[in-house]
N, C-alpha and C positions, 0 to 999 in steps of 0.2 A: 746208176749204182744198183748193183743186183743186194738180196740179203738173204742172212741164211738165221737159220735157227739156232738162240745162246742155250743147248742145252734144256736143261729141266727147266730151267729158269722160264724158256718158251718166248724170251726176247726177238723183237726181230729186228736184229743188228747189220747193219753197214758191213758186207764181207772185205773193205779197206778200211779199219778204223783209224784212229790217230792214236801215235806214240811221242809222248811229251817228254822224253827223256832231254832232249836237245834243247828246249826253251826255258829249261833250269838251270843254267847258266855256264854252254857250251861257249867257248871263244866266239864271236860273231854273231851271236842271238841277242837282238833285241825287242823285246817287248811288245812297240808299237806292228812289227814287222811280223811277231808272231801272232797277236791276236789278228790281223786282216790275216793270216795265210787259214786260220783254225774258223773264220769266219767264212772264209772260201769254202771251205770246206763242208761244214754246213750248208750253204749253198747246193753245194753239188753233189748232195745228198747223205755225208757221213753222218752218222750217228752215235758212234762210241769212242769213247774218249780216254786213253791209259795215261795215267800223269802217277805219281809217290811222292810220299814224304820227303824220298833223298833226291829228289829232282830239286834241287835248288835250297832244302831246308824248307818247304812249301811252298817256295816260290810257283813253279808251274802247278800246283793244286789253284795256287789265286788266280791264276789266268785263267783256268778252267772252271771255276765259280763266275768268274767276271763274262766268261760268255754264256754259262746255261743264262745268266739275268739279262744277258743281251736276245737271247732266244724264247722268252717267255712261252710261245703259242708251238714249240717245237718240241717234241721229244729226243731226248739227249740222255742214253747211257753212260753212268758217268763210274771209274773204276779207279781206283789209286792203291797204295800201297804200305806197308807197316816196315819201316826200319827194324832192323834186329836191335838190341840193347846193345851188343856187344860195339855197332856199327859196324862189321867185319863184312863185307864182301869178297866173294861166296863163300854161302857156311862150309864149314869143315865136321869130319863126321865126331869130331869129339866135344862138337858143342853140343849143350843140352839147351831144352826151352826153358832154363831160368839162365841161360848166356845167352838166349837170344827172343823168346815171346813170355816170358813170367804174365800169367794174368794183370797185374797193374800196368802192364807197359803196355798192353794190350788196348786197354783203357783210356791210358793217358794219351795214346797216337791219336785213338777214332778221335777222342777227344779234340787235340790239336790238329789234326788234317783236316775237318768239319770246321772248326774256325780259322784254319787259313782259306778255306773256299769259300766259308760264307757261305755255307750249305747246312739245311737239316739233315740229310742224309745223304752218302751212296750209295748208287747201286750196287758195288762191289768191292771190298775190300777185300786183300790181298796180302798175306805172307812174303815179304821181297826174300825171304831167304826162306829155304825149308828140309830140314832130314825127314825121313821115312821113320824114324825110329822114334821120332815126336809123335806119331798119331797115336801110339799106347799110354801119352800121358794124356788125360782129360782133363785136365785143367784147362785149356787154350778152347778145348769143343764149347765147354761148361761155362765160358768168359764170351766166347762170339754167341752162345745161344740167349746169355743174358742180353747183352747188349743190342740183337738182333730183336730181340722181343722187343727192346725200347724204341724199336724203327730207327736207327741209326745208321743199317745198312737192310739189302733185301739178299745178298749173298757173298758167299765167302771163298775165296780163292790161294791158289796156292801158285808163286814163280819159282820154277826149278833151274836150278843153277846150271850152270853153261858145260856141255855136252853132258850131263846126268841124266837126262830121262827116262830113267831106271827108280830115280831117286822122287820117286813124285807117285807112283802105282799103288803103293801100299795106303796112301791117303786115298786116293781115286777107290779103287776095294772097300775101303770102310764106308763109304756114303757119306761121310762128313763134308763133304767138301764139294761145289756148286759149278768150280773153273779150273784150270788149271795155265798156267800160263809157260810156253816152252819156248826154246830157239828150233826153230824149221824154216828148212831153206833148201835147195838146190844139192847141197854139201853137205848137212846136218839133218839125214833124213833119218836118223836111229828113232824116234819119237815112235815111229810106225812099228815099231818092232813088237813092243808090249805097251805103250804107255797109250796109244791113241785105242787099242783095242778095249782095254782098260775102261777108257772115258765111252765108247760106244755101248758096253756093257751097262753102265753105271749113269748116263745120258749124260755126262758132265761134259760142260763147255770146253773148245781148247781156244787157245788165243795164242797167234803165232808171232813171236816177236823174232827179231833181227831177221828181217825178210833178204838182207844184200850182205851180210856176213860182215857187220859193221861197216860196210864201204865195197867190200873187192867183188862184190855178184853185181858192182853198178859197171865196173869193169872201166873204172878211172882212176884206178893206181897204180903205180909203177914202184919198182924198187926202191926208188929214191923219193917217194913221198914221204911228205914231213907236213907237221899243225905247229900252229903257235905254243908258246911255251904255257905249260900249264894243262893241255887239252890233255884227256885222258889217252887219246890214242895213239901218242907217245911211249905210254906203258905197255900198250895193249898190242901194236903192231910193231914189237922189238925184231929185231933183224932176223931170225930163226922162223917168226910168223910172216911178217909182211914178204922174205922174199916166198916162203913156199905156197902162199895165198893167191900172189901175182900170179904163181906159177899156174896155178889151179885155174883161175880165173883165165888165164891165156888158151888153156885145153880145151875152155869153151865157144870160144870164138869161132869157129868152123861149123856149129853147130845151131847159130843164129841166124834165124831167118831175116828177106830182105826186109821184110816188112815189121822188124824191131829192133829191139837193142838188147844189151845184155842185161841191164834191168826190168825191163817189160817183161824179158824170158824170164828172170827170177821170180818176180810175181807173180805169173802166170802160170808158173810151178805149182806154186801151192796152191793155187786155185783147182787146180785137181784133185786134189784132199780133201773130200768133202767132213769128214770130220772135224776142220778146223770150221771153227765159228768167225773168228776175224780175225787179219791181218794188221797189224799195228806197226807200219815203218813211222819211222822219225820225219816230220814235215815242217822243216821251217821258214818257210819260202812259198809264194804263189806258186811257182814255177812247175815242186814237187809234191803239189796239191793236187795240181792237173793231171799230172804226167802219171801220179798213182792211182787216182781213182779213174781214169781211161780203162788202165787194164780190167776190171771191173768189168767196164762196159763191153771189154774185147774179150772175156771168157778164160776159161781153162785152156791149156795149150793143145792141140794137136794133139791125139794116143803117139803117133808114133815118135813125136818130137819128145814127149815127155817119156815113154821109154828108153830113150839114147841120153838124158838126161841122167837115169837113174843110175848109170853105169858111173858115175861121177858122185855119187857117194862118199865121205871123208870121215872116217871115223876117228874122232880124237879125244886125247883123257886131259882134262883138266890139268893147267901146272901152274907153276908161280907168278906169270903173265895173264894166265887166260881170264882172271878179275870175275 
């Protein structure tokens, strides 16, 4: 496992971290099966750990208190997330922060996320939803500076909603803010445009999550892929997205070298970005413990692989699917 620097913060984080969204109560996630894959993981050198409140209602917050006290003698960056009040996923720009962070809710989350892990503190709490036009109200700055003063957390972050990273700069510019957490991948390389230049300016962390585009940069879906009833990716991959995704993900296949696969190539994308502090794919499984933090050990892709890559860029606007 290689690491890179979290920012101001001066963390020196696992550039494959772990993303708990899956062991909050995805179809086929069980418990006993995630804690040994998050324990592998450890092992093999991870260090940072992204789990929220809407992972389960704290469910994966508890799995993630239940192994820093299995890891005593280990350091463990530990990051989670604040529900908006409203529960609406992804904000919309006509909420304000008393529809979705009012100081007391604010409060009430550290509150409650800290006693579903069974933790004094995290490292990082996080924004799960965020507008730009929130950073001019100080209430939220003046709520995390109390709260940070009581050692409740050591920094403060922001997740920007799926393809906005536009919508995340003007927090990044004020200094208020410690991380930022975005979708970068292969597809969704807009981050680079203003928002990572942003965070170099300003030393702020990035944290990249959906490293495989929900599924289609592992390049194991087809048109007619279907989840059990209930999975969210039933909403998410309605026919308008999953067939044009397949499509995309097929463009890439000729482009793969022998020597991996069309996920290794994904990951090993954004290992070129040095800007980004950690990669948080979803690991529920031994299997996908190994097989991601390898790329780690196998580096940044090729210059010229990762310029034919870039040509493959997908620019898209948020719509009543994209969640």
């Amino acid at each position: 496992m290689n690491y890179r620097r979290f920012g101001r913060m001066g963390w020196n984080v696992s550039e494959v971290g772990y993303g708990m969204w899956g062991m909050g109560g995805w179809s086929g996630s069980e418990d006993d099966e995630s804690l040994a894959s998050l324990q592998l993981s450890v092992d093999l050198g991870c260090n940072f750990f992204d789990t929220a409140w809407g992972y389960g209602a704290g469910h994966s917050e508890g799995l993630l208190g239940r192994l820093v006290r299995a890891n005593p003698n280990t350091r463990l960056y530990t990051a989670t997330k604040l529900p908006p009040k409203n529960f609406k996923w992804p904000s919309r720009r006509a909420f304000t922060l008393d529809d979705c962070f009012p100081p007391d809710h604010i409060e009430q989350y550290v509150e409650w996320s800290l006693r579903n892990a069974g933790l004094d503190s995290f490292d990082l709490f996080q924004f799960h939803t965020w507008e730009d036009s929130w950073t001019h109200d100080d209430r939220w700055a003046s709520k995390v500076d109390d709260l940070r003063r009581q050692g409740l957390f050591s920094a403060i972050g922001i997740s920007i909603n799926r393809w906005e990273p536009w919508n995340g700069v003007e927090a990044v510019n004020s200094g208020l803010i410690d991380a930022v957490q975005v979708i970068y991948n292969i597809f969704d390389q807009n981050p680079e445009d203003a928002l990572f230049p942003a965070c170099r300016a300003h030393d702020v962390a990035v944290i990249a999550r959906v490293p495989y585009d929900e599924g289609t940069l592992t390049g194991t879906l087809t048109k007619q892929s279907t989840w059990p009833a209930g999975d969210w990716r039933n909403t998410y991959f309605v026919p308008e997205n999953l067939n044009a995704s397949v499509d995309r993900a097929e463009a890439l296949r000729p482009l793969i070298p022998a020597d991996m696969n069309m996920a290794q190539m994904a990951m090993r994308f954004i290992l070129n970005e040095p800007t980004v502090s950690t990669i948080i794919p979803g690991m529920r499984k031994a299997k996908h413990v190994r097989e991601n933090i390898a790329t780690s050990n196998a580096g940044p892709l090729p210059a010229a692989l990762h310029e034919a890559l870039r040509a493959h860029r997908w620019d898209r606007e948020p719509t009543a699917w994209s969640q």
